[in-house]
C-alpha positions in Angstrom: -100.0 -1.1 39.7 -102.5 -3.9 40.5 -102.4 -4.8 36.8 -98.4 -4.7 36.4 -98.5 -7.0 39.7 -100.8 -9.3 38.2 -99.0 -9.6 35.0 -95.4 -10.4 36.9 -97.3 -12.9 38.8 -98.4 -14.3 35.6 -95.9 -14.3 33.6 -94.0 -18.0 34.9 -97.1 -19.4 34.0 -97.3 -17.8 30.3 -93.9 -18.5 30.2 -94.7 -22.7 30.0 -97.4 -22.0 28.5 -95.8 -20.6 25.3 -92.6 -22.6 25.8 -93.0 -24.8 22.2 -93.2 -28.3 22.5 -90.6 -30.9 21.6 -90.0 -32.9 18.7 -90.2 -37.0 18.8 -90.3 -40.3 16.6 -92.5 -43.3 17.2 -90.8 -46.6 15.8 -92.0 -49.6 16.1 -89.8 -53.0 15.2 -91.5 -55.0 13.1 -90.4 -59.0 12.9 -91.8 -60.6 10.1 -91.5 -64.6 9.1 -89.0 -65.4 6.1 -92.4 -66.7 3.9 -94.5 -63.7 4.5 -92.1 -60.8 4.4 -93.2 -60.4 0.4 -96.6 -60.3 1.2 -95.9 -57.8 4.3 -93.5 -55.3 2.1 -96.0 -54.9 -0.7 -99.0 -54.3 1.9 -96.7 -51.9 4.3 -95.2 -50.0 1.2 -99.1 -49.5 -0.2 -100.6 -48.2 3.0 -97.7 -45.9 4.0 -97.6 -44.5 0.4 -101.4 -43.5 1.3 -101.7 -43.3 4.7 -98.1 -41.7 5.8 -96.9 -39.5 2.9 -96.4 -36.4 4.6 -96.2 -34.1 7.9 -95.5 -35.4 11.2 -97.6 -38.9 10.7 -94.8 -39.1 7.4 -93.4 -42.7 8.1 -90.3 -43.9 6.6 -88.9 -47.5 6.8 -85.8 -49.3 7.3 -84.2 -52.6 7.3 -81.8 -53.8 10.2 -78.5 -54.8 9.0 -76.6 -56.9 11.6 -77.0 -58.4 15.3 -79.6 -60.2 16.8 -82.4 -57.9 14.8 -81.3 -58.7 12.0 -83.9 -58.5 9.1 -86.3 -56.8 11.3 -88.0 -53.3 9.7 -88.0 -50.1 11.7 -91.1 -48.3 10.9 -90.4 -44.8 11.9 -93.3 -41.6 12.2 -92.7 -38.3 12.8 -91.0 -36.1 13.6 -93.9 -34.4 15.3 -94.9 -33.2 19.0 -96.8 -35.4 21.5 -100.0 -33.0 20.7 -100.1 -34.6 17.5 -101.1 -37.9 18.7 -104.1 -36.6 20.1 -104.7 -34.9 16.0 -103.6 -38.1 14.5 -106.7 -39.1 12.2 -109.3 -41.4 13.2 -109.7 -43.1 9.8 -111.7 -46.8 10.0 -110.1 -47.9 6.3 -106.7 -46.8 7.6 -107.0 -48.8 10.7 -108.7 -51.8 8.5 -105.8 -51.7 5.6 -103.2 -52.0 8.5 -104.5 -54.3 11.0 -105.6 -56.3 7.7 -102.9 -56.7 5.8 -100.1 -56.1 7.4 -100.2 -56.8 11.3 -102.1 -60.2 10.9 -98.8 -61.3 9.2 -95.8 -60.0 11.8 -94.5 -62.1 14.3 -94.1 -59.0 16.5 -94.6 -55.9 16.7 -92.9 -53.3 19.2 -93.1 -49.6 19.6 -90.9 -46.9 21.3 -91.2 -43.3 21.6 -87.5 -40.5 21.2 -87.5 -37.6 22.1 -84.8 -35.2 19.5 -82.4 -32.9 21.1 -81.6 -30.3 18.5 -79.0 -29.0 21.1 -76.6 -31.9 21.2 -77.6 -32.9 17.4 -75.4 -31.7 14.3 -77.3 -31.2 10.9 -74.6 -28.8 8.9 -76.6 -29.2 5.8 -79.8 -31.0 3.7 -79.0 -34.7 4.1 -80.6 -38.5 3.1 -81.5 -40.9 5.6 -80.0 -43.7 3.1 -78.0 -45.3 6.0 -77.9 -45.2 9.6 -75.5 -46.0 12.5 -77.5 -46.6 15.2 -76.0 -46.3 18.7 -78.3 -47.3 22.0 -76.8 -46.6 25.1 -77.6 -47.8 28.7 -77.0 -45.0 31.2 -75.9 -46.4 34.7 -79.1 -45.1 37.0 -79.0 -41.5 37.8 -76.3 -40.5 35.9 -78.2 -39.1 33.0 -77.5 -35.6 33.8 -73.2 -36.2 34.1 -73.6 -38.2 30.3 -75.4 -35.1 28.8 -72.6 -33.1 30.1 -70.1 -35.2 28.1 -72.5 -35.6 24.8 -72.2 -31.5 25.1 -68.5 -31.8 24.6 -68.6 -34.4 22.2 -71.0 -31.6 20.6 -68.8 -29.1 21.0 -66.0 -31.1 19.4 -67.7 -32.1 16.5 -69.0 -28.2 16.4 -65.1 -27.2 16.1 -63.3 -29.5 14.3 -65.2 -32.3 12.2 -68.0 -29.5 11.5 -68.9 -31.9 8.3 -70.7 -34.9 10.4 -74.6 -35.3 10.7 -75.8 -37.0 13.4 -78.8 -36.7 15.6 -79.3 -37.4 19.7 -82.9 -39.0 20.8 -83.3 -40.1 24.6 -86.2 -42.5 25.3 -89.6 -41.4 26.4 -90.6 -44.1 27.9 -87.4 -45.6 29.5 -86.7 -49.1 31.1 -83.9 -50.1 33.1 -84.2 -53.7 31.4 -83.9 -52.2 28.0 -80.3 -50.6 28.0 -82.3 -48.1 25.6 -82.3 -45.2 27.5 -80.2 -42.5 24.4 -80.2 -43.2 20.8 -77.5 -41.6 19.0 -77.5 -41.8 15.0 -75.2 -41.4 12.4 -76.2 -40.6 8.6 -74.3 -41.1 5.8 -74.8 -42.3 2.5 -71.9 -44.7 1.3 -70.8 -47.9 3.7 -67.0 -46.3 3.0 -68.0 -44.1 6.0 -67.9 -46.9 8.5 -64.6 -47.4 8.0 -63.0 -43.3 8.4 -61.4 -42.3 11.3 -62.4 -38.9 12.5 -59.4 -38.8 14.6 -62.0 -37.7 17.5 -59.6 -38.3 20.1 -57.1 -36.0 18.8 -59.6 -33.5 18.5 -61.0 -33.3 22.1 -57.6 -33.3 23.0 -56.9 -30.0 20.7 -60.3 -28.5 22.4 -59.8 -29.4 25.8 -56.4 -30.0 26.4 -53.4 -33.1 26.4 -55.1 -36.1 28.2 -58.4 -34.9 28.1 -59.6 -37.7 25.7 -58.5 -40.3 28.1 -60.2 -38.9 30.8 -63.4 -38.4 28.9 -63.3 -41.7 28.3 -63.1 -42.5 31.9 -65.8 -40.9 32.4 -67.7 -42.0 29.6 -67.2 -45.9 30.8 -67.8 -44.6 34.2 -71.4 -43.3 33.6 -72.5 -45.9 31.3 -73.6 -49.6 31.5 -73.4 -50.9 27.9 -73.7 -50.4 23.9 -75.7 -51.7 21.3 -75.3 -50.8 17.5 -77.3 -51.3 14.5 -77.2 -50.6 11.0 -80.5 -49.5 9.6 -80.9 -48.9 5.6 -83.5 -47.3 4.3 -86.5 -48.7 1.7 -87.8 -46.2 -0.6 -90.3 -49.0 -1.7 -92.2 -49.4 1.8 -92.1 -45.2 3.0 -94.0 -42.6 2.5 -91.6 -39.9 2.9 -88.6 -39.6 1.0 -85.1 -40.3 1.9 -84.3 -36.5 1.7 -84.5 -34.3 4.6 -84.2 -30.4 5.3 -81.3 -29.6 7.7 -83.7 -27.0 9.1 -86.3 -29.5 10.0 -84.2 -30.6 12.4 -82.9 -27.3 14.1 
């Protein structure tokens, strides 16, 4: 009996302990000057192809498309747990190569950290990270939990009736109320055609939840939320180390 009481006692605390960690990206923006983005490319391209080729500290690399980034390269680890960091190896030549050749030429350099939610994500099938539609959204302060609840219908719409779409949900690890940063929400898709389909997502939540209920999701999605920022990232086989290819259970 003493035993059985000790283990009942116990178990909440196995229970954390064997709960599995979760999944998140580093990215850092990199802003490089018009004369030396050759010279960057060609040393960033080298040491990720050496240094970043596979695992969790796999990198691949994109170019920003439009807005005020424009031009900028989103150099993006992972995914891997925050454990990893502490594995991540300690190698003097890797730290040289970098610090050597490429930071001394950026302008700027920042990084962020997202954490994936496989839960409110949507990866039907294998898939290329070619292109990217990048949403950021700014969550009005404590709201976050009310916004989840109406990504999960969004998730369950999408689930029902556009079953087809891959997309994935991030929300930032290290959040900032200056930023406006605070979930990521990313589309992938290979041809720039896709831009410019209509989903008929409205329609949809309406045949899910009901006549009106679009409008009032809406309403509440405006309600919760302070502002949106969007980005088109395309990816550069030339400067990663992992390919543009990517399991669909990876990501479950």
């Amino acid at each position: 009996m003493k035993k059985l009481l000790f283990i009942l006692l116990l178990s909440p605390i196995l229970g954390f302990a064997q709960t599995p960690e979760y999944l998140m990206f580093e990215i850092t923006s990199l802003k490089v000057s018009p004369d030396k983005a050759a010279q960057v490319e060609t040393a960033m391209g080298a040491h990720n192809k050496k240094y970043h080729a596979t695992g969790q500290y796999g990198v691949r690399v994109y170019t920003v498309g439009n807005g005020p980034n424009s031009g900028d390269y989103k150099w993006v680890m992972g995914p891997g747990p925050w454990s990893g960091l502490d594995a991540r190896p300690d190698d003097p030549l890797h730290n040289l190569d970098w610090d050597g050749n490429v930071a001394r030429n950026l302008v700027s350099a920042t990084t962020e950290y997202i954490q994936f939610d496989p839960k409110l994500s949507r990866f039907p099938s294998d898939f290329n990270v070619n292109k990217l539609f990048v949403r950021y959204i700014d969550v009005a302060r404590g709201k976050m939990d009310k916004v989840k609840e109406l990504l999960d219908k969004v998730h369950k719409v999408y689930m029902d009736k556009i079953p087809g779409e891959t997309y994935g949900v991030y929300f930032n690890e290290m959040p900032s109320t200056s930023s406006g940063r605070d979930i990521t929400i990313v589309s992938f898709f290979d041809k720039y055609a896709w831009m410019s389909k209509d989903d008929g997502f409205d329609a949809k939540y309406d045949e899910v939840y009901g006549k009106g209920s679009s409008a009032a999701f809406w309403t509440d999605w405006m309600a919760n939320t302070v502002g949106l920022e969007t980005e088109l990232w395309e990816y550069k086989a030339d400067l990663s180390g992992l390919p543009a290819a990517v399991k669909a259970a990876d990501r479950q």
